[in-house]
N, C-alpha and C positions, 0 to 999 in steps of 0.2 A: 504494500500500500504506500504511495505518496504522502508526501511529508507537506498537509496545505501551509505549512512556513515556507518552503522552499521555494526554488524560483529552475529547480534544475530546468534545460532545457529551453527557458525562456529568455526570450530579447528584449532587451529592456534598455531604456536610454534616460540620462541621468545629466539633467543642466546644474552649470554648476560644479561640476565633477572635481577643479582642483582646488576647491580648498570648503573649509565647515564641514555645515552637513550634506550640504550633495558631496564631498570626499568621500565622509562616511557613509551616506546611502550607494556609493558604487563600491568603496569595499565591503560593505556588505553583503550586497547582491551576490558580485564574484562572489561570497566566501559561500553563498545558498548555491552556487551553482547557473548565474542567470549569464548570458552573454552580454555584455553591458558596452553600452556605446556612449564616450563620455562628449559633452557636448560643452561648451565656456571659451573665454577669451585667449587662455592661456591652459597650457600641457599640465595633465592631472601628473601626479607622483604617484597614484596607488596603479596597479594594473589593469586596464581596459580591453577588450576586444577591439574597441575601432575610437577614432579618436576626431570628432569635426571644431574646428575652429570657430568659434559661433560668436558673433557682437548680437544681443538679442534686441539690442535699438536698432538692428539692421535688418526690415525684412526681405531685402532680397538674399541676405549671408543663409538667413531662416530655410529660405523655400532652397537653397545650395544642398544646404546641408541634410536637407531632407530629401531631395529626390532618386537620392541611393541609397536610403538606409532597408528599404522590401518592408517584412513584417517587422511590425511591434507591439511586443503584451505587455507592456508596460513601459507609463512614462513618466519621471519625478521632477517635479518640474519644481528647481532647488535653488537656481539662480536668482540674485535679488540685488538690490541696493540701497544706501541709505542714503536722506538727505542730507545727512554730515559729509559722502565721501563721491555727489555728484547734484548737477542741477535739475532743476524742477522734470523740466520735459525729459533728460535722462531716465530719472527714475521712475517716472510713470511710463517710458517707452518699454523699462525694461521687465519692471516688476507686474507690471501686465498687457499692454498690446503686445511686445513680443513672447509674453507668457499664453499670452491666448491665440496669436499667432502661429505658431508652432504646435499647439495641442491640436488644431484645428486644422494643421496638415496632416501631421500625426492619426488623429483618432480614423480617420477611413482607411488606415493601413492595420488598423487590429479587426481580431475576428472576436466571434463571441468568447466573453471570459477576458477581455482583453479590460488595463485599468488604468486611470492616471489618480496621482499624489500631487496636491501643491502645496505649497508651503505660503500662510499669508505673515501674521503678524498677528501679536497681544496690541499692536499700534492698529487695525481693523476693528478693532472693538467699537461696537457702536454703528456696526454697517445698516445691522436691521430700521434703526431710528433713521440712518440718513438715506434710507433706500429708494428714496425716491431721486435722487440727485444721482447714485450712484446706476440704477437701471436707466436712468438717461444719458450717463455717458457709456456706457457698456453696449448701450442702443445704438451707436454706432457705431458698423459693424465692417465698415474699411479702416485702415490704417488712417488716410489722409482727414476722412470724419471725423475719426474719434481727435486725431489733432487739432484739427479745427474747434472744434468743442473745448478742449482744453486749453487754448489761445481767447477762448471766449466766454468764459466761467469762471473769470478767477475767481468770485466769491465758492466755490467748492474746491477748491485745491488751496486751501490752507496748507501753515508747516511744511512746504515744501513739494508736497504731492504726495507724501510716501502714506497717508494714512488714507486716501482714499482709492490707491492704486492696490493697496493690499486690501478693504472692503469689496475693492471690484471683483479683486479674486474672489473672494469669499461669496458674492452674489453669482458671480460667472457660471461657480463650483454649484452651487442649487439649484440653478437655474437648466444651467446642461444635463442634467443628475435623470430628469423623466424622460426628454429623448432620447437618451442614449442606452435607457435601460431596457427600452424596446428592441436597445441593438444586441442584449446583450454585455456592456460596455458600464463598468463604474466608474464616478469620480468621487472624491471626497478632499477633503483641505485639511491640515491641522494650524493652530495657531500659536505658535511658543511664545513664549517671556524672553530676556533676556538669557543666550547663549552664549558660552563659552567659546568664541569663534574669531577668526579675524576682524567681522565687522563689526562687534563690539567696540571699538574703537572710534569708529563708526558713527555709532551708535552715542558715544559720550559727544563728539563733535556736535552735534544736532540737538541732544536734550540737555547736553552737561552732567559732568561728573558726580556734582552731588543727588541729581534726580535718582540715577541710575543705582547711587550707594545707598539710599534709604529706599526703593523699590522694595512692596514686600515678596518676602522668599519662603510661602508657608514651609517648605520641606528645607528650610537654612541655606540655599546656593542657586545660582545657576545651572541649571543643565548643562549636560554636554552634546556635542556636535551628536556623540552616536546615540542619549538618550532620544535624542528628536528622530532620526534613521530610523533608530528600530521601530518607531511607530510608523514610517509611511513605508518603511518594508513590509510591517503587517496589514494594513491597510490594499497593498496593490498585490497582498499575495491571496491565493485561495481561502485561505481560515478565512478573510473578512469575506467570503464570496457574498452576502448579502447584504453589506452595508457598502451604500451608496448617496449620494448630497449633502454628506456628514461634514459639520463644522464640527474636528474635536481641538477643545483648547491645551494644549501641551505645556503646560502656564503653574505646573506644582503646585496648583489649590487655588490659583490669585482669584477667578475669576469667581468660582463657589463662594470665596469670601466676600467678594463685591457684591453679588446679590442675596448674600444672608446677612449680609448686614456687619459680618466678623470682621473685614478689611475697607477701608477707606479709597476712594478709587483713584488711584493720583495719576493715570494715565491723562496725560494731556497737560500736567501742572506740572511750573520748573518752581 
């Protein structure tokens, strides 16, 4: 019998792949067994199958890098950016037109049982209240629109873009979740707290150092790159075959304390 953890056998592609947790979600993969095609700006260190060069604010680099990859059963879509370490339309080009971009070359090359993982943000919180701003930039559905829109909205891309680039995910991920489960086809999102990763650094540039150090930490730290992996590895493997449009928050307790009342919500306060 199969191991529904496992990925033997299966192709899988992983943006993001040289550094956090897309590193750790491709060595992962490899280590269950999946054929894994790392996809980012610059050459992974852990071991790949196939390796494309990818600026994800580029969708012509996108549709390159796609049109020889054949089948794919799975796809982590890990690559991100902050407003601390780029600007507005950057971040928003990257953290989701080109996220949604690419899922959506992607997804008509899986067959059924086929899965994508995105990664949004604890900075997304609060999509469901702005969701009306966020399905009307998501509403459009070429590249040059959704830009347009974004040159003509500033009152919704406060802080930079990055919290409603990563909402968008998080709407995208629900919203896609009933067509595609017609095909066969899951998506689901998780949403971390601050991690242990490069872009923590990041991360201090944009909100400040002291935000970041009094954040609460119901389980005492930061995650790590691979506690985040291991959940969108189980998430796009078999064991999860029935959950699908899932926002799970990867956050060590923050957000259960936010809505019981136990923790104070200082997301968005410096």
């Amino acid at each position: 019998m199969s191991d529904p953890f496992g990925y033997d056998g299966k192709r899988v592609v992983v943006t993001g792949c040289s550094s956090g947790i897309g590193e750790a979600t491709a060595a992962g993969a490899g280590r269950r067994g999946a054929v894994v095609i790392g996809m980012d700006i610059k050459p992974p260190s852990v071991d790949v199958a196939g390796f494309a060069r990818v600026d994800l604010a580029d969708p012509g680099a996108i549709d390159s890098a796609v049109a020889s990859l054949g089948r794919v059963d799975g796809l982590f879509n890990c690559a991100g950016v902050s407003n601390g370490a780029a600007e507005q339309m950057r971040v928003l080009a990257v953290n989701f037109l080109g996220l949604r971009h690419l899922t959506e070359a992607i997804v008509p090359r899986m067959d059924r049982g086929g899965a994508v993982a995105s990664i949004a943000s604890l900075g997304g919180i609060g999509w469901d209240t702005n969701l009306a701003a966020v399905r009307d930039f998501i509403g459009n559905e070429t590249w040059d629109d959704a830009v347009a829109w974004i040159e003509t909205h500033p009152e919704h891309i406060g802080g930079g873009g990055y919290a409603i680039s990563k909402q968008a995910v998080i709407a995208y991920t629900k919203l896609r979740a009933v067509p595609w489960a017609g095909r066969g086809i899951r998506v689901n999102v998780i949403g971390p707290s601050p991690v242990d990763t490069p872009m923590l650094a990041d991360s201090v540039k944009a909100v400040g150092a002291e935000f970041l150090e009094r954040f609460p930490r119901p389980l005492g730290s930061n995650s790590t790159a691979e506690e985040q992996a291991n959940v969108l590895l189980f998430l796009n493997s078999e064991a999860a075959s029935y959950v699908t449009g899932q926002l799970l928050w990867t956050d060590g307790g923050y957000t259960a304390g936010v809505v019981t009342g136990q923790i104070d919500a200082v997301v968005g306060r410096r």
